[in-house]
DOVOKE-420851 format. One record per atom (N, C-alpha, C): residue in three letters; x, z, y. Coordinates in steps of 0.2 Angstrom, whole numbers, plus 2048, in hexadecimal, padded with zeros to 3 digits. Atoms other than C-alpha are relative to their C-alpha. Layout:
# residues N
AlaXZY;...
END
This chain:
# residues 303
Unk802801807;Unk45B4B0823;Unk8067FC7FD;Unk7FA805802;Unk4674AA818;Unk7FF7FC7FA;Unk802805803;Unk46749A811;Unk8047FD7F9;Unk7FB802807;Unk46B4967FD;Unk7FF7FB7FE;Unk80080A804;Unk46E4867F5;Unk8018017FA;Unk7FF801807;Unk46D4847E2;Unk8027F97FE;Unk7FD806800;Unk4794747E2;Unk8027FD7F9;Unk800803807;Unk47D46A7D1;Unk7FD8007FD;Unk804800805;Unk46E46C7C6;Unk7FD7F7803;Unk802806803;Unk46645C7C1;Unk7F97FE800;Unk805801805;Unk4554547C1;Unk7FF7FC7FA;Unk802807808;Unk44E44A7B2;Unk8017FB800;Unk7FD8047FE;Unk45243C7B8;Unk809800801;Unk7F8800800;Unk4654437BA;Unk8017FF809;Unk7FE7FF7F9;Unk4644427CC;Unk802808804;Unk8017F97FB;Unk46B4517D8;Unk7FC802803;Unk8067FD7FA;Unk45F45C7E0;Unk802807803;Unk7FE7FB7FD;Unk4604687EB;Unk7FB808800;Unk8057FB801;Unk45847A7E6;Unk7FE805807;Unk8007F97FB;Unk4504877F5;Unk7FC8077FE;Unk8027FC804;Unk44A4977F2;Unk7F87FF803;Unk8078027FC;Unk4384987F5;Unk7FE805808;Unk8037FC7FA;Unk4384A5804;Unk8067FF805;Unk7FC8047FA;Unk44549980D;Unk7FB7FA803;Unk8058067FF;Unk43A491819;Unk8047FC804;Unk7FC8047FD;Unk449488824;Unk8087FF7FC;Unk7F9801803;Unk459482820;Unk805800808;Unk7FB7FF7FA;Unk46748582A;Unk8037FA800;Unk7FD8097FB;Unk46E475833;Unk8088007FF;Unk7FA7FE801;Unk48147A82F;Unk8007FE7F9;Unk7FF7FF806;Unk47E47D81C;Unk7FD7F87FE;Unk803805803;Unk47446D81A;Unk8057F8803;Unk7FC8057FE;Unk481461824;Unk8058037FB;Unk7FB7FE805;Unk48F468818;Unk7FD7FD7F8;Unk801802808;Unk483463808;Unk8007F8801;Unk7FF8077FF;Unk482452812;Unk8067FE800;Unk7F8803800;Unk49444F814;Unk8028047F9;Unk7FB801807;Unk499456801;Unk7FB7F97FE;Unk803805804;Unk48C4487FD;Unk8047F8800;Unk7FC8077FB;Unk494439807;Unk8078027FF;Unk7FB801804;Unk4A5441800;Unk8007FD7FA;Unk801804807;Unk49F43E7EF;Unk7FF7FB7FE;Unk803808801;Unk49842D7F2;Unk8067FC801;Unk7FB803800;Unk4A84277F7;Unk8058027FD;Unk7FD800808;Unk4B142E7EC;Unk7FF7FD7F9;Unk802801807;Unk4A64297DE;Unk8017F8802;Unk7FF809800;Unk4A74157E5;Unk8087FF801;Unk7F87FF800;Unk4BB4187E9;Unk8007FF7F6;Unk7FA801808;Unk4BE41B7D4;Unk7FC7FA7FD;Unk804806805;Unk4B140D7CF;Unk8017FC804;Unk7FF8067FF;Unk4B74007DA;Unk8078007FC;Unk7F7803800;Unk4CA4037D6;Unk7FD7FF7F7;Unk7FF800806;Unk4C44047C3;Unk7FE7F97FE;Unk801806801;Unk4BB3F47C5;Unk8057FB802;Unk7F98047FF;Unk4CB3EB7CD;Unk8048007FB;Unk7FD7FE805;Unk4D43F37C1;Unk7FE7FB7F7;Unk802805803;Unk4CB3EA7B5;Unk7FF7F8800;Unk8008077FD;Unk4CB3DA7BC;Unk8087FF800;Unk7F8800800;Unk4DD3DB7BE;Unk8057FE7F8;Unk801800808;Unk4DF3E07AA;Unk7FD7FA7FE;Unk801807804;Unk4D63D17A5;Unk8037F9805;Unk7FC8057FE;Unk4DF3C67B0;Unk8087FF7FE;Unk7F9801804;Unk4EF3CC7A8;Unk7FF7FE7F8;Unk803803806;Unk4E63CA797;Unk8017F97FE;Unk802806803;Unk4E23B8799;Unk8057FC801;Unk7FB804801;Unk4F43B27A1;Unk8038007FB;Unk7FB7FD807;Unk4FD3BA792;Unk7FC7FC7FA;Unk805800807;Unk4F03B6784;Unk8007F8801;Unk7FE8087FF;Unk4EF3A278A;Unk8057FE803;Unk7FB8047FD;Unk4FF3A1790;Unk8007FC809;Unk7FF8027FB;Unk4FB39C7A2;Unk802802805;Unk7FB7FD7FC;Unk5083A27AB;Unk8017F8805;Unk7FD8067FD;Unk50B3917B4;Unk7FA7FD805;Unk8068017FC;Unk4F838E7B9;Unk7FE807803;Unk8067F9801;Unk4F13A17B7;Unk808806802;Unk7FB7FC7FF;Unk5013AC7BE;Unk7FD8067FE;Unk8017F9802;Unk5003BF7B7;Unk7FF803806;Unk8027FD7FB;Unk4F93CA7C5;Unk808803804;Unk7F97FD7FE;Unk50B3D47C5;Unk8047FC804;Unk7FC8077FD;Unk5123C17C9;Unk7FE801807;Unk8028037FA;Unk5063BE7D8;Unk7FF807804;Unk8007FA7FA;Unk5063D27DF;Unk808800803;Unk7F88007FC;Unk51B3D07E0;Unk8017FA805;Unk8008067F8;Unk5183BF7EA;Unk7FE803803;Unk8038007F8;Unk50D3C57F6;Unk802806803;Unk7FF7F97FC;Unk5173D47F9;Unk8077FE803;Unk7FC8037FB;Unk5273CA7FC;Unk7FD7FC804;Unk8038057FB;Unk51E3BE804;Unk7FF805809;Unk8037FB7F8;Unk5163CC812;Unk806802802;Unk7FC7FC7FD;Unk5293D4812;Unk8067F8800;Unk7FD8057FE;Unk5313C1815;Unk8078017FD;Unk7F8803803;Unk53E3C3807;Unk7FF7FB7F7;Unk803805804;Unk5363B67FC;Unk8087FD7FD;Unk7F9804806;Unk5453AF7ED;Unk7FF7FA801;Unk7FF8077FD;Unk53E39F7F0;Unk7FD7FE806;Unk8018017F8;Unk53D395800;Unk7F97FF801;Unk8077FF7FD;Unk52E396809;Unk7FE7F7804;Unk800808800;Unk527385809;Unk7FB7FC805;Unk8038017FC;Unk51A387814;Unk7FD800808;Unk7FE7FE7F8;Unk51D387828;Unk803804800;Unk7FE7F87FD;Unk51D395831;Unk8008037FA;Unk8017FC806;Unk51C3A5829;Unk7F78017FD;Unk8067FB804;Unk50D3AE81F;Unk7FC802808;Unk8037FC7FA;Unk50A3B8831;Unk7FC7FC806;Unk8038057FE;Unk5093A9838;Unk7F97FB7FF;Unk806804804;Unk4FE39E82D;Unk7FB806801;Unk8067FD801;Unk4F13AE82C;Unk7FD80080A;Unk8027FF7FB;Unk4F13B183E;Unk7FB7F8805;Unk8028077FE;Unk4ED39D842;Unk7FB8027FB;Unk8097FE803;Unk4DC3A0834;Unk7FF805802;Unk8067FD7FD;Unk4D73AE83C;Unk7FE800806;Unk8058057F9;Unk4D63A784E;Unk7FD7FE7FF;Unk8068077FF;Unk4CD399848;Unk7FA8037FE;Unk8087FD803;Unk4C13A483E;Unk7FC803805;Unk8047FC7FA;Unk4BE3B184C;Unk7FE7FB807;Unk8018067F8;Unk4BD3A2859;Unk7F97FD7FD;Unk805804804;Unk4AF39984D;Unk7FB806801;Unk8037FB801;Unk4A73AB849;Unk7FC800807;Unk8037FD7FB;Unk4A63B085A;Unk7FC7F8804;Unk8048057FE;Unk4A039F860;Unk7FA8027FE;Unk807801805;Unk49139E854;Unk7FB806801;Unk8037FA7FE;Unk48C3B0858;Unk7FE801805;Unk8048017FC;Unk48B3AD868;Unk7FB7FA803;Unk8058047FF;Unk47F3A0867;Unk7FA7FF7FC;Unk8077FD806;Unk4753A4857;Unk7FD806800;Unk8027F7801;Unk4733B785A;Unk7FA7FE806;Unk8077FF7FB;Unk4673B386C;Unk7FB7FA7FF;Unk803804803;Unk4603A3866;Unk7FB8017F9;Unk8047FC805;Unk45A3AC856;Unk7FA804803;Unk8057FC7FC;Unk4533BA862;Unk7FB7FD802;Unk8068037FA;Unk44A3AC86C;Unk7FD7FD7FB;Unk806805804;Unk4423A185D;Unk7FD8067FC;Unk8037F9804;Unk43E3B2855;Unk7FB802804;Unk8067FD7FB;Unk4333B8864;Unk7FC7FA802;Unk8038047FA;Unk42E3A886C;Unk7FE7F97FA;Unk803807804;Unk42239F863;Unk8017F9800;Unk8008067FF;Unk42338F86D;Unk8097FD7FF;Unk7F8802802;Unk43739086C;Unk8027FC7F8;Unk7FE7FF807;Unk435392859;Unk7FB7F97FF;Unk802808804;Unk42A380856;Unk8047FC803;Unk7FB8037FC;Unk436379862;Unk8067FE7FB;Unk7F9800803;Unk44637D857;Unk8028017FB;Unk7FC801806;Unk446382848;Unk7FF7FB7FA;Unk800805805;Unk44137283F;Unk8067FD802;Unk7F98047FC;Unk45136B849;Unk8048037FA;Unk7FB7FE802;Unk45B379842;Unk7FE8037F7;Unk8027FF808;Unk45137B82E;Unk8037FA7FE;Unk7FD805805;Unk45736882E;Unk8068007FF;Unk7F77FF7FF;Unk46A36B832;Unk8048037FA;Unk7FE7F9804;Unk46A37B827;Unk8037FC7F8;Unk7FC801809;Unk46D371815;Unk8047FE801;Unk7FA803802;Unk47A36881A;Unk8088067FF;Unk7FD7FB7FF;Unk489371814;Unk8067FF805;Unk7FA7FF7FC;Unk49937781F;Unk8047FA7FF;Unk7FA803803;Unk4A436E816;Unk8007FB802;Unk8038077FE;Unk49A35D81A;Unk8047FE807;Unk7FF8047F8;Unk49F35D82C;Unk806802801;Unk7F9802803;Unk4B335E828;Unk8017F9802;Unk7FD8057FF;Unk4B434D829;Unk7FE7FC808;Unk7FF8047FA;Unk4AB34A839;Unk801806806;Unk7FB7FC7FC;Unk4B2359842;Unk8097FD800;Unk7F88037FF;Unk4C234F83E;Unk8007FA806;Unk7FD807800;Unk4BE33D843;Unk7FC804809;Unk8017FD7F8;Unk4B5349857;Unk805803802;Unk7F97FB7F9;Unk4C535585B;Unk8077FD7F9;Unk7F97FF805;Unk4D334E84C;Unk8018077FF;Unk7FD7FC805;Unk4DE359842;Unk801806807;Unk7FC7F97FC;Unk4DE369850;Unk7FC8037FD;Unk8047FB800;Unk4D7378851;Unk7F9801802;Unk8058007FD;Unk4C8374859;Unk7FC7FD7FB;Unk803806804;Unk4C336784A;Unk7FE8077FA;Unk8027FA803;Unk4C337983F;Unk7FD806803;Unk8057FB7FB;Unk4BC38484C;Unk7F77FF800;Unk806802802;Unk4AD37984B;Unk7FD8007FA;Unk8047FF807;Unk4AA379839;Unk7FE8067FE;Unk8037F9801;Unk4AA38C839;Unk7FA800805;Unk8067FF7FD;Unk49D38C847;Unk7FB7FE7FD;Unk80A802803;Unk49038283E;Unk7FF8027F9;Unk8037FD808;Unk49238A82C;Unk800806802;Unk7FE7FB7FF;Unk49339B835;Unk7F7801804;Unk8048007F9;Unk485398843;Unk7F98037FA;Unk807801803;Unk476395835;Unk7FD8097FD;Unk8007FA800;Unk4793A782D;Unk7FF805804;Unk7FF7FE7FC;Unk47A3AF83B;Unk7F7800806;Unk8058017FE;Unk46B3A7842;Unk7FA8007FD;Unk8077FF806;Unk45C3A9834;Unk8028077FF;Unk8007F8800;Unk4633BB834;Unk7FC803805;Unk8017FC7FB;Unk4603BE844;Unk7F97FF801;Unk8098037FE;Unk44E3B4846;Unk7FD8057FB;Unk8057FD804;Unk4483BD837;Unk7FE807802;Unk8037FA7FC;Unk44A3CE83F;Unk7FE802806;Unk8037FE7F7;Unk4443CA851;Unk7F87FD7FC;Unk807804801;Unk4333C1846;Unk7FC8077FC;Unk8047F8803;Unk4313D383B;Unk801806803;Unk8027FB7FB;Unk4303DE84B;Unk7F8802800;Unk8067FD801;Unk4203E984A;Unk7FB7FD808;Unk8058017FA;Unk4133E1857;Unk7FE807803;Unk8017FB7FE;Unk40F3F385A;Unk804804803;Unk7F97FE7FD;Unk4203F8860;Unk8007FA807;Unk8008037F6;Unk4203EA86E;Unk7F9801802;Unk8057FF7FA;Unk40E3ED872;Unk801809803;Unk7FD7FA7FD;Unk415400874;Unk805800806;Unk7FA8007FB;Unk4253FC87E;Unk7FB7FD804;Unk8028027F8;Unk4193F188A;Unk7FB805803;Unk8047F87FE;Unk40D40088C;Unk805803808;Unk7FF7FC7FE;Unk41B408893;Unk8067FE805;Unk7FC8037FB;Unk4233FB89E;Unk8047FB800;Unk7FC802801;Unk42D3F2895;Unk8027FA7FF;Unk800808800;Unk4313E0899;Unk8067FE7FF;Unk7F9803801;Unk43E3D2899;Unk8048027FA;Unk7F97FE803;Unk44F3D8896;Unk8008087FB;Unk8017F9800;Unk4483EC894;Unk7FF7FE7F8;Unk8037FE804;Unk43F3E7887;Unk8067FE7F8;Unk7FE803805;Unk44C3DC87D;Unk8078057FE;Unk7FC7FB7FF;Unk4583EA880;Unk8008047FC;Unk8037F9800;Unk44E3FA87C;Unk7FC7FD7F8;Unk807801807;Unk4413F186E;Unk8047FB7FC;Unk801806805;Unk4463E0867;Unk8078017FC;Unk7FC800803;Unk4593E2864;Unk8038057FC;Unk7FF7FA805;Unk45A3F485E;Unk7FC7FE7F8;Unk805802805;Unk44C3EF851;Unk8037F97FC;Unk7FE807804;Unk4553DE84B;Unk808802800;Unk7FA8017FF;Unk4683E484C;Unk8038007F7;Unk7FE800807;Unk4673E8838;Unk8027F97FC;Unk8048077FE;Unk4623D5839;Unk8077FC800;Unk7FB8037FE;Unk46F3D1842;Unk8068007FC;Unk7FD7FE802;Unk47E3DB83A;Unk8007FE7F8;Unk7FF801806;Unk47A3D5829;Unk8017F7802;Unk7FC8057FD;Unk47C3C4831;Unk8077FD802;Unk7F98007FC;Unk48B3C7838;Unk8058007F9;Unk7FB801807;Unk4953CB825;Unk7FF7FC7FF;Unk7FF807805;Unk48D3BE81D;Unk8047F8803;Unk7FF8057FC;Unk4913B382B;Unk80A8007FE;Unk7F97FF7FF;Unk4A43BA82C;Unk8047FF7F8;Unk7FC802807;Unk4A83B8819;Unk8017FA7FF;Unk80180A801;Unk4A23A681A;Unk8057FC805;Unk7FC8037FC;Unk4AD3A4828;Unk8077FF7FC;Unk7FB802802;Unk4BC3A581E;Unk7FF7FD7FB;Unk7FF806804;Unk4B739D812;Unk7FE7F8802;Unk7FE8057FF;Unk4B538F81C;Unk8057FB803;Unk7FB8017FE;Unk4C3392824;Unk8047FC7FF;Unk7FB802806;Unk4CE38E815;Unk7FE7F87FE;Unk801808803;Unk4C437D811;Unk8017FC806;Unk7FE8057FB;Unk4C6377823;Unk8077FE801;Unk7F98027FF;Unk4D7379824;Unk8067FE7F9;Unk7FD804806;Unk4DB372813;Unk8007F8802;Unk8008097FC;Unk4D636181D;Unk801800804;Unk7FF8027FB;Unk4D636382D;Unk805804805;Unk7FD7FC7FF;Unk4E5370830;Unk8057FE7FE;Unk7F77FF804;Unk4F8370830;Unk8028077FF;Unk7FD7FA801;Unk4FA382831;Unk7FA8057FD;Unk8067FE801;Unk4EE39082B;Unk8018027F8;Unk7FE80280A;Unk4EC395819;Unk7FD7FE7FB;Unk802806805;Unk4E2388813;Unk8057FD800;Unk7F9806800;Unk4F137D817;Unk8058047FA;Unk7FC7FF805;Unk4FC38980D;Unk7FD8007FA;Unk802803806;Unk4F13887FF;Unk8007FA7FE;Unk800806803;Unk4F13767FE;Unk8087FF7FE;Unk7FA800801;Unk503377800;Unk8018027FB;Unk7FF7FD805;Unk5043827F2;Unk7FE7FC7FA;Unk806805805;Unk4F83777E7;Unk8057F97FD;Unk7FA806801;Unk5053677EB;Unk8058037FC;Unk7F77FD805;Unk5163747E5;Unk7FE8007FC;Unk8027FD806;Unk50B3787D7;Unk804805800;Unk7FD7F97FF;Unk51038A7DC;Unk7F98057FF;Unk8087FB801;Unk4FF3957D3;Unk801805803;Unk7FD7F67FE;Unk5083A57D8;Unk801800808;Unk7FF7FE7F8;Unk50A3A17EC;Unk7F97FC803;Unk8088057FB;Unk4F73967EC;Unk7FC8077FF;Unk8047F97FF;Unk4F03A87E5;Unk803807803;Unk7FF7FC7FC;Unk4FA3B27EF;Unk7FC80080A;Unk8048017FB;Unk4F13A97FF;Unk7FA8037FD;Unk8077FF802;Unk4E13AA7F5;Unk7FF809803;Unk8017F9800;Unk4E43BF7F6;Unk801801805;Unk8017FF7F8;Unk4EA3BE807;Unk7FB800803;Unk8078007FD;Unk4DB3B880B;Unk7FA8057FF;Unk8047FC801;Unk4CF3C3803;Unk801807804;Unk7FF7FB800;Unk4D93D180A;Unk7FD800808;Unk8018007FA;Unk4D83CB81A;Unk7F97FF805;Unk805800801;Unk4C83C8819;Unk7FB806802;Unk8037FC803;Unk4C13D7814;Unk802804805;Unk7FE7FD7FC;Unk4CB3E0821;Unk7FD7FD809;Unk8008027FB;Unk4C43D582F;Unk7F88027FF;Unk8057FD800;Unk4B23D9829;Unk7FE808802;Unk8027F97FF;Unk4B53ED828;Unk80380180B;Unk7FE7FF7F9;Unk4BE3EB83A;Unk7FA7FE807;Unk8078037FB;Unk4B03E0844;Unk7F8803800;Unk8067FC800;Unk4A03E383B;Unk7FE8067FE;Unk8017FB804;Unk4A23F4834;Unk7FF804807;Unk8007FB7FA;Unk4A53F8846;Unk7FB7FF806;Unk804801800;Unk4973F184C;Unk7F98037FF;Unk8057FB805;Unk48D3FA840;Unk800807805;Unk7FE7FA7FD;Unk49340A846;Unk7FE800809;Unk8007FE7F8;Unk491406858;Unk7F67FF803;Unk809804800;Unk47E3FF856;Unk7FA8057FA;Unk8047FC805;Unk476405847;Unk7FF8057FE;Unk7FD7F67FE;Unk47F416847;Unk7FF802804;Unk8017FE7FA;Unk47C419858;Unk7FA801802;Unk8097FF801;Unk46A414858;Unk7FD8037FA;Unk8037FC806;Unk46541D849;Unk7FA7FB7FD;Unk806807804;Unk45D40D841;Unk8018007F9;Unk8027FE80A;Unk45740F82F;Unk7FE7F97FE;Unk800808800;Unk45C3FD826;Unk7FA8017FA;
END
């Protein structure tokens, strides 16, 4: 039988819908993954022209507002701080570079400390969630400990991760672990607490204990949990990357931001600023995007 598709008409709404004839009782599996994949063409396409439009505009009113108030000295023109950061990554910078090492250097010193914090705090809040999430007696146990912890913010424990490990890296590795761990850990309790009682009294029906069960049942069912944990957690890391090592860092690119803030240099403190977002944003699609795809994609779990 052959199968037709009446593709671009419109409901009432304006929504696409997809027409069949009425003496098509199946759909060919071919023809209907093709309508999937022009759809998921379309959608990234259509977010590709309205993200760059939205940049694009953002960009536009930040050239607006240099020029129009004159703040070229505080507020550099985008033009200004896209040709820094392009000499700066190709190390033919007009003026001298004022701050350590290179660029390559400073980013690579804040990503170790972030991914060393990150992964710490992951691997301590990801199973410790799972257990105060399923185990009642666990959960009266600790999470008053850690509800009371929870306001203080990151930033706070800067001064006494200094005066515990001084000005190294250990004194910033710690403050990302505990502004990192808390995210991380209330994502993950929440999704081991909203598992269906009918689903573990299923899986033990059919044997399934311990390890099996936390394997097979609790952590397929919480990994949406988790994985939304993990971005929020990993954005937070760089930003507190930047604030730890504004204090308690010589190298890094809080450090060069300070440094930059001393030269009163706008145009090499918001060329860090971009570095970072960029870097950022590229360690999130790298880690947890792939994560994603290895968990949630794999199990065919519907968030």
């Amino acid at each position: 039988m052959t199968t037709r598709l009446a593709l671009g008409q419109q409901s009432a709404s304006g929504a696409r819908v997809l027409h069949l004839p009425a003496d098509d009782a199946t759909l060919d599996a071919a023809t209907l993954e093709g309508y999937s994949k022009t759809r998921r063409t379309q959608a990234r396409r259509r977010k590709l022209i309205r993200g760059t439009i939205g940049i694009a505009g953002l960009l536009l009113l930040w050239q607006a507002m240099s020029w129009y108030y004159n703040l070229a000295l505080i507020l550099p023109p985008p033009t200004v701080v896209l040709r820094d950061v392009i000499e700066t990554l190709l190390l033919i910078r007009p003026q001298p570079w004022l701050y350590g090492p290179s660029i390559y250097q400073q980013l690579l010193a804040s990503f170790m400390r972030a991914i060393a914090g990150f992964v710490l705090a992951a691997a301590l809040a990801i199973p410790l969630g799972l257990l105060v999430g399923r185990n009642r007696t666990v959960r009266e146990y600790l999470e008053p400990v850690i509800r009371l912890l929870y306001p203080i913010p990151g930033i706070a424990w800067i001064p006494l991760a200094i005066l515990w490990f001084g000005l190294t890296d250990k004194a910033v590795i710690f403050v990302v672990f505990i502004a990192e761990f808390f995210a991380m850990f209330f994502n993950t309790e929440a999704g081991a607490r909203a598992i269906n009682p009918l689903l573990m009294d299923a899986a033990r029906c059919y044997g399934a204990t311990g390890f099996t069960l936390v394997r097979r049942v609790i952590l397929p069912a919480t990994i949406p949990y988790i994985i939304t944990g993990l971005r929020i957690a990993l954005g937070g890391a760089w930003r507190m990357i930047v604030a730890a090592e504004m204090l308690a860092a010589k190298t890094g690119v809080g450090f060069v931001l300070m440094q930059a803030r001393y030269q009163f240099r706008a145009a090499d403190l918001m060329m860090a600023m971009i570095l970072i977002s960029v870097v950022g944003y590229g360690t999130e699609k790298l880690i947890v995007r792939t994560l994603e795809r290895k968990t949630i994609g794999k199990w065919e779990i519907s968030q």
